[in-house]
FIGUTOR-980462 format. One record per residue (C-alpha): residue number from 1; x, y, z. Coordinates in nm, 2 decimals. Layout:
N
{k = NUM&xx = X&yy = Y&zz = Z}
...
//
This chain:
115
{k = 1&xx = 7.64&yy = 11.10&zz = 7.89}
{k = 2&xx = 7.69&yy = 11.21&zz = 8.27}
{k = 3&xx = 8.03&yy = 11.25&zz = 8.39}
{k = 4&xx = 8.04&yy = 11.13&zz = 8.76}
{k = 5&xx = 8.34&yy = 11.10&zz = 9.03}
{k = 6&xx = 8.50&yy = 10.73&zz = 9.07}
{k = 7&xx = 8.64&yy = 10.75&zz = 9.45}
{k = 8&xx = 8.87&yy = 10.41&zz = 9.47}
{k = 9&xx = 8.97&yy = 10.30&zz = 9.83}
{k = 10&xx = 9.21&yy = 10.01&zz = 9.83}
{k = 11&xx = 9.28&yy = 9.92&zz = 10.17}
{k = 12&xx = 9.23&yy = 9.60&zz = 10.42}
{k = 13&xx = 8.92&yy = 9.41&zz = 10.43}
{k = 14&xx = 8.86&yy = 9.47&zz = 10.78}
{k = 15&xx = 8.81&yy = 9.80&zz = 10.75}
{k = 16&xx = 8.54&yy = 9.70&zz = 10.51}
{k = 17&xx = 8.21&yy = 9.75&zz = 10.72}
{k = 18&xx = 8.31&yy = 10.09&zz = 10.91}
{k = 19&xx = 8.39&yy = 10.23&zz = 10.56}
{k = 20&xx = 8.07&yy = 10.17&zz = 10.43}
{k = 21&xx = 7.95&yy = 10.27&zz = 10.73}
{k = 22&xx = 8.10&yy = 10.65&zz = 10.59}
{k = 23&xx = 8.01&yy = 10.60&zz = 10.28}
{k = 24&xx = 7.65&yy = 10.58&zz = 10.36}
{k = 25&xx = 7.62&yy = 10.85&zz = 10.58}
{k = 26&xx = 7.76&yy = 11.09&zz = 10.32}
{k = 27&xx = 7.48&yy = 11.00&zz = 10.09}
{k = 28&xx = 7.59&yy = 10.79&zz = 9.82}
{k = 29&xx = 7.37&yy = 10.55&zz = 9.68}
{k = 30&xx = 7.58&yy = 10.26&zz = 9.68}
{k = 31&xx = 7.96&yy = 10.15&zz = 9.61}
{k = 32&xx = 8.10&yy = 9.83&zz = 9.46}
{k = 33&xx = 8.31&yy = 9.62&zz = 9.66}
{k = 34&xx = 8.59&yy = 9.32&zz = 9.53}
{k = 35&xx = 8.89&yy = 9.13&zz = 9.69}
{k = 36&xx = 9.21&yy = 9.25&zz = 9.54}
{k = 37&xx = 9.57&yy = 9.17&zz = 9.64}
{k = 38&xx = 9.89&yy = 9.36&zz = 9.47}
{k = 39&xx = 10.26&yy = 9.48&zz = 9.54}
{k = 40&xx = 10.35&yy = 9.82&zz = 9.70}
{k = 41&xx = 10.53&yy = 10.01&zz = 9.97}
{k = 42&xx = 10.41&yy = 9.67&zz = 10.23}
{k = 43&xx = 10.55&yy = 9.43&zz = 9.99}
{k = 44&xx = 10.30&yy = 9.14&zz = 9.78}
{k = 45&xx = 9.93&yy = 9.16&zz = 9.94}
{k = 46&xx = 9.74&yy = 8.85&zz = 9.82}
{k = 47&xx = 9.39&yy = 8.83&zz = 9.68}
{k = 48&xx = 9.31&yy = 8.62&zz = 9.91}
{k = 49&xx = 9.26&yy = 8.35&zz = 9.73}
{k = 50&xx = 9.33&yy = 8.04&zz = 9.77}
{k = 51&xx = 9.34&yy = 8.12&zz = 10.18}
{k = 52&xx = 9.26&yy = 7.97&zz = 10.54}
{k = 53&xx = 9.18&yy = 8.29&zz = 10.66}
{k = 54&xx = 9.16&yy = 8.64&zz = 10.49}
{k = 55&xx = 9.19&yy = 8.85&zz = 10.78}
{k = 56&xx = 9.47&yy = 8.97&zz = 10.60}
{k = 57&xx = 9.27&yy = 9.05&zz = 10.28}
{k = 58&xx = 9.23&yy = 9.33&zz = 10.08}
{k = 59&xx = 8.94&yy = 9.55&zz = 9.89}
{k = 60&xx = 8.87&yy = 9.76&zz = 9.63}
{k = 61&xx = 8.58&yy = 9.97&zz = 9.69}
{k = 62&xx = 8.47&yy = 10.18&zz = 9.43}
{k = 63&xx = 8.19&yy = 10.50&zz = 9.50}
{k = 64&xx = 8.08&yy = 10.69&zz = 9.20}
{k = 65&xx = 7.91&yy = 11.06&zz = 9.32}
{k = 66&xx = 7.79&yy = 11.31&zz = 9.12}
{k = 67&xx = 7.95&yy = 11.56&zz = 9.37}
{k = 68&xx = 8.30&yy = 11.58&zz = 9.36}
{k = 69&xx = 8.25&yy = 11.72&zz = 9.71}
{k = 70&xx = 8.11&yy = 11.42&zz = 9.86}
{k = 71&xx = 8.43&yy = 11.21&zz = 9.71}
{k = 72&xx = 8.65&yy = 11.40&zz = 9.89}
{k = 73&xx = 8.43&yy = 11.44&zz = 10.23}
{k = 74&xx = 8.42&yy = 11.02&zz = 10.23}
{k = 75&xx = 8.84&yy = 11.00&zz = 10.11}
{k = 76&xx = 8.88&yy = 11.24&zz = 10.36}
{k = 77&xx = 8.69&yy = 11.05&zz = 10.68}
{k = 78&xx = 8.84&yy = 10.71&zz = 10.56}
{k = 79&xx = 9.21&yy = 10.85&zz = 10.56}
{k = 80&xx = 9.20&yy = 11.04&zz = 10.91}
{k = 81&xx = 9.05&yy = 10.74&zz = 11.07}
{k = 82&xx = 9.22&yy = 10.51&zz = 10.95}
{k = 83&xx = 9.51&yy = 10.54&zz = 10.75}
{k = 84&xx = 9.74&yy = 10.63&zz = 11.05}
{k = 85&xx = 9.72&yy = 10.23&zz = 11.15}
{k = 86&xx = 9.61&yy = 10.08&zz = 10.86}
{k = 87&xx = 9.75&yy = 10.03&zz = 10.47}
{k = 88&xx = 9.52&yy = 10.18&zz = 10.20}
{k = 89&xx = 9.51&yy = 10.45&zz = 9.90}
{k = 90&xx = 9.21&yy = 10.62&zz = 9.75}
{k = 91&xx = 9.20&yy = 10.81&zz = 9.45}
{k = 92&xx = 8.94&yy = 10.98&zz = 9.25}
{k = 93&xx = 8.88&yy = 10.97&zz = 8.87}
{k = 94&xx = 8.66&yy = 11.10&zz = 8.63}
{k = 95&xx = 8.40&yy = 10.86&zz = 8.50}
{k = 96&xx = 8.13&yy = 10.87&zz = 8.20}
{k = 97&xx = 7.85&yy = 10.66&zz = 8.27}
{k = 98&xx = 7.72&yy = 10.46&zz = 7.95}
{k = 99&xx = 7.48&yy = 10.30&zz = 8.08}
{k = 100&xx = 7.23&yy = 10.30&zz = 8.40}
{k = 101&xx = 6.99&yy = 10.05&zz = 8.51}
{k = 102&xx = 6.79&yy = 10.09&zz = 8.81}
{k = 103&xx = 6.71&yy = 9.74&zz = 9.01}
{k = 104&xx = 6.52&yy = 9.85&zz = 9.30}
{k = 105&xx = 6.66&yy = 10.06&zz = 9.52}
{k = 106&xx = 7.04&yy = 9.97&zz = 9.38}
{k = 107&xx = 7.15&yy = 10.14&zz = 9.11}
{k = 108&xx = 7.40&yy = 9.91&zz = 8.86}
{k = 109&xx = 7.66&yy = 10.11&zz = 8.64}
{k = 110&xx = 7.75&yy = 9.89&zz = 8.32}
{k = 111&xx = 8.04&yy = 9.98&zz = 8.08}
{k = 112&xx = 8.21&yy = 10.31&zz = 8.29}
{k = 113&xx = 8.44&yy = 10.46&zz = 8.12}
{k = 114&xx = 8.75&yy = 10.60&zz = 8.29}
{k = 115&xx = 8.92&yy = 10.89&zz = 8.10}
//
């Protein structure tokens, strides 16, 4: 089983496209994206759901690398750009992938295992 780096970005969803953005131009194949919504230092930040709007949303974004390197490089970009004026954490995580499917050119992970 290949043990892989899980990079986690929590931040706002407006900040959504330009960190992908990063994330693609440090060579990952892909991320995962989802609305989440939580308690912390800004007080309660909703899913989103049920909403008018969600400008005010926020994501989890989720990168696994092979490279430890390239986690930090993309934490890194995200947290000088934009962490000075927006909210957001990232962490990093080992991860054991269990499974691997390819579907084109995206590649799914099933059943990862944080340790």
């Amino acid at each position: 089983m290949a043990k892989h780096n899980k990079l986690v970005i929590v931040t706002e969803k407006l900040l959504l496209k330009p960190i992908a953005k990063i994330i693609d131009d440090a060579g990952a194949t892909g991320y995962t994206v989802m609305a989440c919504g939580g308690k912390g230092s800004r007080n309660v930040r909703s899913s989103g759901q049920p909403n008018v709007s969600d400008t005010y949303a926020n994501v989890k974004i989720e990168v696994l690398t092979t490279d430890r390197e390239m986690a930090l490089k993309i934490s890194d970009q995200v947290a000088v750009q934009f962490f000075e004026d927006y909210s957001g954490i990232i962490y990093i995580c080992e991860a054991e992938i269990l499974h691997a499917h390819k579907l084109g050119q995206i590649q799914c992970y099933e059943g990862v295992a944080d340790e």
